[in-house]
C-alpha positions as CSV (number, residue, x, y, z in Angstrom):
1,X,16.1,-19.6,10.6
2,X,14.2,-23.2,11.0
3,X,13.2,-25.7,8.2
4,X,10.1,-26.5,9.7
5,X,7.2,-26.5,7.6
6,X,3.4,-25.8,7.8
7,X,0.9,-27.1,5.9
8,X,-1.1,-24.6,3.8
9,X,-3.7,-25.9,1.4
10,X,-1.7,-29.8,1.6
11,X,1.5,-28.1,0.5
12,X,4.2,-27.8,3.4
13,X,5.8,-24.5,3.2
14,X,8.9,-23.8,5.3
15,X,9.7,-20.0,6.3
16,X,12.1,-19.3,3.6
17,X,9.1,-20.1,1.2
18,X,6.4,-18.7,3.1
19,X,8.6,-15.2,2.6
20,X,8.1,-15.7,-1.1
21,X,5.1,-15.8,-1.1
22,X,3.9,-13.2,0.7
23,X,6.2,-11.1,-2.1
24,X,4.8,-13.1,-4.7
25,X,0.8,-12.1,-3.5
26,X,1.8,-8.3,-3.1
27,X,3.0,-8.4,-6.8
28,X,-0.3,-10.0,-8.0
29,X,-2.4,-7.7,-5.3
30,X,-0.8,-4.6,-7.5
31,X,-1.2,-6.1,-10.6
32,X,-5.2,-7.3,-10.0
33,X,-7.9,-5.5,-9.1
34,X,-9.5,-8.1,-7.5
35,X,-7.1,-9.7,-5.8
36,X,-7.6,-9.3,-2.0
37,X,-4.1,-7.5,-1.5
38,X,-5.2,-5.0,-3.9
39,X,-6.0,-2.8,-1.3
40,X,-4.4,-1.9,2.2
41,X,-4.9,-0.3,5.1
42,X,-2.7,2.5,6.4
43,X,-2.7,3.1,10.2
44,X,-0.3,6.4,11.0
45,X,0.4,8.9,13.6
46,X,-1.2,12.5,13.3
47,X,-0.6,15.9,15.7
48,X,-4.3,14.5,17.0
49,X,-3.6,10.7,17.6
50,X,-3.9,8.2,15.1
51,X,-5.9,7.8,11.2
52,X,-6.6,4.9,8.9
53,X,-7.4,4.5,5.9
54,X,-7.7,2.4,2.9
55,X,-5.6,2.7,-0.3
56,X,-4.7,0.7,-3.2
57,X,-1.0,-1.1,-3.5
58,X,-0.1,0.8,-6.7
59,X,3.6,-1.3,-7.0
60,X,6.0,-3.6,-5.7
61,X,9.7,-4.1,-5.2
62,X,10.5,-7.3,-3.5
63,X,14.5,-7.1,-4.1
64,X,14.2,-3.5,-2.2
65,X,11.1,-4.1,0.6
66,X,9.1,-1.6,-0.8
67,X,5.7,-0.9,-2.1
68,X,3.7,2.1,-3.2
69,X,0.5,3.9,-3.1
70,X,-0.7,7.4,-4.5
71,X,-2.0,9.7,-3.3
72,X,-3.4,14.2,-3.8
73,X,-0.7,15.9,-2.6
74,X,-2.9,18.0,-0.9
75,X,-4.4,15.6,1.5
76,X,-3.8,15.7,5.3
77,X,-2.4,12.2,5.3
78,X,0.5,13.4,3.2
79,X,1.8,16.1,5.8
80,X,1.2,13.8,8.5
81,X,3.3,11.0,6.9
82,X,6.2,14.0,6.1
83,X,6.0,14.3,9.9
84,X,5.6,11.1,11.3
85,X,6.9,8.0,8.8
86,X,6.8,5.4,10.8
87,X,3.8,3.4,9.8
88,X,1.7,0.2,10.0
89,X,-0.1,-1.2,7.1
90,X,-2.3,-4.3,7.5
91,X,-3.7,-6.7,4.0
92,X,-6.1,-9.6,4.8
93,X,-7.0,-12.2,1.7
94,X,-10.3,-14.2,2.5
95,X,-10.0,-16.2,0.2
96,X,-6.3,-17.4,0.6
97,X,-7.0,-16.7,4.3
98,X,-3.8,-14.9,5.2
99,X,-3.1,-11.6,7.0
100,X,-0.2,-9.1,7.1
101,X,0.6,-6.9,9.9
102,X,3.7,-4.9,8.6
103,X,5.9,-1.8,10.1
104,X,7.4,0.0,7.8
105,X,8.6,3.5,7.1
106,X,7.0,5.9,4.5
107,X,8.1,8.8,1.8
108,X,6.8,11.1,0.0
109,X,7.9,11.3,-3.5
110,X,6.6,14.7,-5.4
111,X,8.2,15.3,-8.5
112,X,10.8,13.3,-8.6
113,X,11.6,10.3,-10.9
114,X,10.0,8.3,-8.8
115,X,6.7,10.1,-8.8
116,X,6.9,10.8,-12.8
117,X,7.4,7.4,-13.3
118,X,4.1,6.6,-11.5
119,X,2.7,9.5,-12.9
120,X,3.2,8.0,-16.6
121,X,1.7,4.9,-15.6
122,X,-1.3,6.3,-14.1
123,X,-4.8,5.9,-16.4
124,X,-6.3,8.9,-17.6
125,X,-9.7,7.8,-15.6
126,X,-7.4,7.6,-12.2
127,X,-5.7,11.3,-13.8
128,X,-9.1,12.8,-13.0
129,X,-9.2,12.0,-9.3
130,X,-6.4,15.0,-9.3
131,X,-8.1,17.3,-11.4
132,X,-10.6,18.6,-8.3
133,X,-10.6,22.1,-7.4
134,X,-10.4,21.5,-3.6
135,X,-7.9,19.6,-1.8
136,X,-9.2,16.5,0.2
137,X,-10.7,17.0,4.1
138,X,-12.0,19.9,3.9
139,X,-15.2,21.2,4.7
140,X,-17.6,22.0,2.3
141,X,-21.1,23.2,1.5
142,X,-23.0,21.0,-0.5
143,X,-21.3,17.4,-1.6
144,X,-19.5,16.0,-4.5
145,X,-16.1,16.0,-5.9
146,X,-15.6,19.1,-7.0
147,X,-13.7,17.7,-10.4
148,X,-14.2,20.4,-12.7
149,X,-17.6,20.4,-15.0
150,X,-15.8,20.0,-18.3
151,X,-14.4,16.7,-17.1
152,X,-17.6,15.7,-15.7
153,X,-19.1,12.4,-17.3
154,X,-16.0,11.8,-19.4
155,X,-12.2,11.0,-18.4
156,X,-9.6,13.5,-19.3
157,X,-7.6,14.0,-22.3
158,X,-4.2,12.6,-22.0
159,X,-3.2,16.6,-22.3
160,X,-5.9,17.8,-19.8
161,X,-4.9,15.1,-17.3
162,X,-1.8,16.8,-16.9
163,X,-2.9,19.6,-15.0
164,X,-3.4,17.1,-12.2
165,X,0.1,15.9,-12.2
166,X,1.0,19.1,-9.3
167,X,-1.1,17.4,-7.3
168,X,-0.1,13.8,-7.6
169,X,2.2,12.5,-4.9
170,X,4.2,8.8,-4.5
171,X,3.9,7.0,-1.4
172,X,6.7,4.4,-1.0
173,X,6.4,2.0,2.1
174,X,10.2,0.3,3.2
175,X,9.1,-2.9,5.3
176,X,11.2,-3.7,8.2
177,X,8.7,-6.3,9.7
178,X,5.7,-8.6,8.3
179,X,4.1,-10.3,10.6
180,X,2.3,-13.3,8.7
181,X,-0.6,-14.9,10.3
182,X,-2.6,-18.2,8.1
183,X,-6.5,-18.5,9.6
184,X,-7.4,-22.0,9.7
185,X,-10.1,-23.9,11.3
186,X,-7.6,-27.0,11.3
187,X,-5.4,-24.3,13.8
188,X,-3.6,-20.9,13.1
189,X,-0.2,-20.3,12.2
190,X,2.3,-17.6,11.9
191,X,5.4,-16.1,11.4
192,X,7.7,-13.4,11.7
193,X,10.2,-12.1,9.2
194,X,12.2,-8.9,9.9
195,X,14.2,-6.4,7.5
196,X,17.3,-4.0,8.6
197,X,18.6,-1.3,6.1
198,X,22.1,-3.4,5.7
199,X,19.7,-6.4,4.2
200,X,19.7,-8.4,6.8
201,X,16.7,-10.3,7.3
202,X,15.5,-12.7,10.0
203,X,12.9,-15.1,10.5
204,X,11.0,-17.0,13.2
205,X,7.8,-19.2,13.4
206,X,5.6,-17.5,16.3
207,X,2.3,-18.7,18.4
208,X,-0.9,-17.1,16.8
């Protein structure tokens, strides 16, 4: 792993630190709304080809390579991700000018403590997102979202919004690769850092 340094808004960063912070921003991208890492983009495999969508980074464990998402249990993307886990997310900040390309693997958590620790966290206006009669994708005759009338205009009780809970489901992302590229009219730069599932980690600079 080199020492060399970059020079990101006049403050030389060598890989080691440039590693931190991209951690550092995906903590602060789940913790503010509008922080541009707030939400993602998940590209995955499907039996038809390939899908992508946008989520929002819901948590983050830098000591483990792993964030989170949620989503309905009930979606499409969930059965697809069962079957196929190997996945490629991508975050771009405009404003800090950085994006991430990362490969990681994904898993469904339903039930589990994982998912009811989520679960508890969730707000009761997010809770209602899982209260719809219909699961997502499918076709229907007139639109809307099909949340029940009663919880129309208002947000759940906290003992209402538990009938959405058997539709809520976990999505934990393990990285094994970020690749980190800084935009810069002064010239590009970018990196490489790759995880193994022994904790090894390696990292290189690489020509945007």
């Amino acid at each position: 792993m080199g020492q060399q340094h970059t020079i990101i808004g006049k403050i030389p960063y060598t890989l080691p630190e440039i590693e931190k912070e991209i951690w550092k921003s995906l903590v602060q991208g789940a913790e503010r709304g509008r922080d541009g890492f707030h939400t993602f983009v998940i590209g995955n495999q499907t039996d038809d080809g390939v899908d992508q969508r946008t989520v929002v980074l819901r948590g983050v464990e830098p000591g483990e390579n792993i964030i989170f998402c949620h989503s309905d249990a009930r979606s499409p993307k969930v059965q697809d991700l069962k079957k196929y886990p190997k996945v490629s997310l991508l975050f771009y900040d405009a404003m800090r000018k950085f994006q991430l390309r990362i490969q990681a693997i994904a898993r469904v958590h339903e039930s589990d403590f994982l998912a009811d620790k989520h679960w508890m966290r969730t707000r009761l206006s997010s809770r209602k997102c899982y209260l719809t009669t219909l699961p997502p994708g499918i076709f229907v005759e007139t639109p809307g979202d099909n949340i029940p009338d009663e919880f129309q205009g208002r947000d759940p009780y906290l003992e209402e919004s538990e009938q959405g809970k058997a539709h809520f489901a976990l999505i934990s992302f393990r990285i094994t690769r970020i690749d980190w590229l800084y935009l810069s009219s002064q010239g590009h730069r970018r990196a490489l850092f790759q995880y193994d599932e022994m904790g090894g980690f390696e990292a290189n600079w690489i020509n945007p």
